[in-house]
C-alpha positions, -999 to +999 in steps of 0.1 A: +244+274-505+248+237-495+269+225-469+276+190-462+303+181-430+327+155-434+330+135-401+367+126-398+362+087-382+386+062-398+413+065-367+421+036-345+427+054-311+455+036-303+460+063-275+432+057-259+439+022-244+432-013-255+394-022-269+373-006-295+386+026-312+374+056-293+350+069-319+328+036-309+337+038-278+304+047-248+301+078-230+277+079-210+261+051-223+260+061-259+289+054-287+312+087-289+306+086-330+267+086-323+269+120-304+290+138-329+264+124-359+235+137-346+251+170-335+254+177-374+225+159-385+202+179-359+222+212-371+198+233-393+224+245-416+238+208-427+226+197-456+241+159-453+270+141-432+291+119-453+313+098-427+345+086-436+352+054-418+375+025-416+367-006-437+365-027-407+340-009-390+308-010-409+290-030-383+301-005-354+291+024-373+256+006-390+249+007-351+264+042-344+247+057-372+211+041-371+180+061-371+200+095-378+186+120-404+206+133-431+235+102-429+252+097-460+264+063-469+300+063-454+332+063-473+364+044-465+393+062-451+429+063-460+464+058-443+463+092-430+435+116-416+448+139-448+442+108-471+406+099-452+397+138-462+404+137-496+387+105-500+354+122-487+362+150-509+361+127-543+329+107-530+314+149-533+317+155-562+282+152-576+264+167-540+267+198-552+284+207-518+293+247-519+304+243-487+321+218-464+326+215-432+354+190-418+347+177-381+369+149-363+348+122-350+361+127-316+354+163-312+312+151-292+314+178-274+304+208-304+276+231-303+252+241-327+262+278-325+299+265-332+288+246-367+264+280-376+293+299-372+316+276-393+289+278-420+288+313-417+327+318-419+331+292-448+307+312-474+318+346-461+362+337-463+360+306-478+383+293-455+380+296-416+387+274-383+374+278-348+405+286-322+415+291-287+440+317-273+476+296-263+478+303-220+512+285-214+545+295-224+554+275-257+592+267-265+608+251-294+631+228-284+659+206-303+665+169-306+682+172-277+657+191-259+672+216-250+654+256-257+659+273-288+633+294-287+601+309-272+571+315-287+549+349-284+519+339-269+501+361-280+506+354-323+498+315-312+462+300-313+452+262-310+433+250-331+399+230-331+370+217-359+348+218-371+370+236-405+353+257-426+356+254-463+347+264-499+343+229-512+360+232-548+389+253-533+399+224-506+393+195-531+415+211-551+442+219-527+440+181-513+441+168-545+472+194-553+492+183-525+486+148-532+504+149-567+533+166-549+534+139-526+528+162-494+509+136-476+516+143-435+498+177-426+478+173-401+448+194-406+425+208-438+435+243-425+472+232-431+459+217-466+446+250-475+483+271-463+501+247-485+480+256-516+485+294-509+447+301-495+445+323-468+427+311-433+410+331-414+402+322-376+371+327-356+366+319-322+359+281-307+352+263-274+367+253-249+342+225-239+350+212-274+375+191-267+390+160-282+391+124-264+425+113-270+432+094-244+421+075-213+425+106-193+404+122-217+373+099-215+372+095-177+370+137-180+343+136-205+324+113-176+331+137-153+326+168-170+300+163-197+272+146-183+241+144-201+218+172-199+189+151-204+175+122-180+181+084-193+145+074-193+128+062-165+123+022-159+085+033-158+084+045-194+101+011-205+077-015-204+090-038-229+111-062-203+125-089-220+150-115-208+177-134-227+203-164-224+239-171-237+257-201-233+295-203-243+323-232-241+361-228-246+390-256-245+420-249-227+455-248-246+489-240-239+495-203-219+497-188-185+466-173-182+426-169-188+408-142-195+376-141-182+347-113-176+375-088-193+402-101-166+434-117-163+437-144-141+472-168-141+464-203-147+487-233-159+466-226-193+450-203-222+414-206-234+413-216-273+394-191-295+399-167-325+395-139-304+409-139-266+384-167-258+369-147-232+340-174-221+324-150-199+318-120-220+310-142-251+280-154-233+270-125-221+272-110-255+249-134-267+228-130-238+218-095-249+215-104-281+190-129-277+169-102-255+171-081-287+161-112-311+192-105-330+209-132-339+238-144-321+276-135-309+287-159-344+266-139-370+278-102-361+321-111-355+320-143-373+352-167-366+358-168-403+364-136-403+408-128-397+395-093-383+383-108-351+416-128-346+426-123-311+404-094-308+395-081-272+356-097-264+354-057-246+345-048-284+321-076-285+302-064-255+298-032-264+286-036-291+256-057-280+250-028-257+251+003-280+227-020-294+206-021-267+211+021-263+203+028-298+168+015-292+161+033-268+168+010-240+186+002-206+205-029-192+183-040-159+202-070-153+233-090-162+238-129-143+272-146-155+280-183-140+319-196-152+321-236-148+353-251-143+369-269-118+401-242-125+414-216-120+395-205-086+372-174-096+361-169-062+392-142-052+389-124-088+343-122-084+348-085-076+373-077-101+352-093-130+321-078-116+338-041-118+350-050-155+316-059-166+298-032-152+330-010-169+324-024-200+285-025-203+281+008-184+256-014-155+260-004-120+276-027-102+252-037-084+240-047-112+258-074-125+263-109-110+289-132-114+286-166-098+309-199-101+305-234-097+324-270-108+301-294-128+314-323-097+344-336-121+318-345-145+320-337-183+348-319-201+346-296-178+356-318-148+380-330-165+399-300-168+396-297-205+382-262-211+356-236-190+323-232-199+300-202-190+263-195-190+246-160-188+216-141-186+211-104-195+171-086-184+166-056-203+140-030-204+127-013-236+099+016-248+069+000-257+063-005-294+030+013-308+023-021-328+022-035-293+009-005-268 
């Protein structure tokens, strides 16, 4: 029988906290979306992984996705998670899927032993989700909040993916519920109850959790670190080096943003995004160590997507870059010119957000500041300008060995 998963990852995140939604988000180095692709493309009982994905994000998940096996070309999403399933569904119809498998994208954290006995539970009841036994004392409450109810513990079970499914009997319950204009439930296993099927449960993980929020991520750090050593700076022997150079004017505001910080000034910088000088050059900077083109040709200006996006996403992105070669961030050196505001008290505080952003030891990163001696635009307090250079290290190409 073949059985394809369906990799819920068309959410923003909004819970998660300002910059790139979570599923692109690193851990440890690596986007979040990465780690739950190749958990199901490595898994010997996945046949293919279609990926359902927000229109905006092709670029984030081109470099998410590149180099897996069995990646299917992804599908856009819908309003809802319910709406980004069925979607995924249709774009089955001629896999000859038997059996799917419904996983959200922020779930990294999966074994293999959970998605073999998903399979297993989808072709034997045709409809099955891993759970967890309920510990604390659940109550109903009113609008009001006050009790109206408590709940038996034991009958209660919370619930986890990856969902287990005959493949015709969930397309057509999705499709069902979408002519009745039941759009809200919040699961596949709910999907299925609606339709009449009954779902049975088998047991999940509890190291499978979800990254919601900020909380969630800084436990993931914590908790899941990788098994598996980053490779050494002896077995990358490809060292390259590369420059960025970026300008902004000033315009009317209170404040400049700068290295991924706020810092109150009689002015704004002028971009499409926040205008974040310091991070745009560094962006570009690890581009052009990775002869790829520059910060303009991956989030062009033209492009109203980018309008007053966070430069975090930008910056990231260069690095997953980087990762998804193989590769680590040696060194990152950012110099801000401008007669104003005074970057000397914030240096630390930009140096932390970089190496936040990038993943870089702090020790790691530089920043530096000078004036240009009132010369220029820049002495005349028309705008800042920033220059930046990023050394990174990468495996040794055969062509090249």
């Amino acid at each position: 029988m073949r059985s394809i998963a369906i990799i819920v990852a068309a959410g923003r995140g909004t819970r998660a906290g300002e910059g790139l939604p979570k599923q692109y988000r690193l851990l440890h180095g690596e986007p979040v979306l990465r780690r739950t692709l190749r958990l199901f493309s490595e898994a010997p009982g996945i046949d293919g992984v279609l990926p359902v994905i927000h229109p905006d994000d092709a670029d984030l998940f081109a470099q998410a996705a590149g180099g897996l096996p069995k990646i299917m070309a992804p599908i856009a999403g819908g309003e809802s998670r319910q709406s980004s399933v069925r979607n995924g569904l249709a774009a089955l119809r001629d896999a000859m899927a038997d059996i799917v498998l419904v996983h959200d994208a922020a779930r990294p954290f999966a074994t293999g032993e959970l998605i073999a006995h998903a399979i297993a539970m989808g072709r034997s009841r045709g409809a099955a989700v891993p759970v967890l036994p309920v510990t604390d004392t659940i109550k109903a409450v009113n609008a009001e909040g006050r009790v109206t109810n408590t709940l038996p513990r034991d009958t209660l079970r919370a619930v986890q993916t990856p969902q287990a499914f005959s493949y015709k009997a969930l397309l057509a319950a999705h499709t069902l519920a979408a002519e009745a204009g039941v759009l809200e439930l919040t699961d596949d296993a709910s999907v299925m109850e609606w339709a009449g099927h009954a779902v049975f449960t088998f047991a999940g993980e509890p190291t499978n959790m979800k990254l919601t929020s900020a909380e969630d991520f800084a436990r993931a750090e914590r908790d899941h670190a990788p098994s598996s050593r980053p490779p050494r700076w002896s077995e990358l022997n490809d060292v390259r080096t590369g420059t960025g150079f970026d300008v902004h004017a000033f315009a009317e505001g209170d404040h400049v943003i700068l290295g991924g910080i706020s810092i109150p000034h009689d002015f704004a910088l002028s971009g499409h995004s926040d205008a974040d000088v310091g991070l745009h050059a560094l962006t570009d900077a690890l581009l052009g160590a990775l002869c790829d083109g520059d910060i303009g040709a991956h989030f062009p200006p033209s492009d109203p997507q980018w309008k007053g996006a966070s430069s975090d996403r930008f910056l990231q992105h260069a690095v997953a870059k980087v990762h998804a070669l193989g590769g680590r961030i040696a060194h990152l050196d950012l110099t801000l010119i401008c007669e104003a505001p005074k970057v000397g008290p914030h240096r630390d505080a930009i140096r932390a957000s970089i190496a936040q952003i990038t993943g870089v030891p702090v020790a790691r990163v530089s920043v530096k500041a000078t004036t240009s001696e009132k010369l220029g635009f820049t002495g005349r307090r028309e705008g800042i300008a920033a220059m930046a250079s990023a050394t990174i290290r990468l495996p040794l190409a055969e062509d090249d060995a």
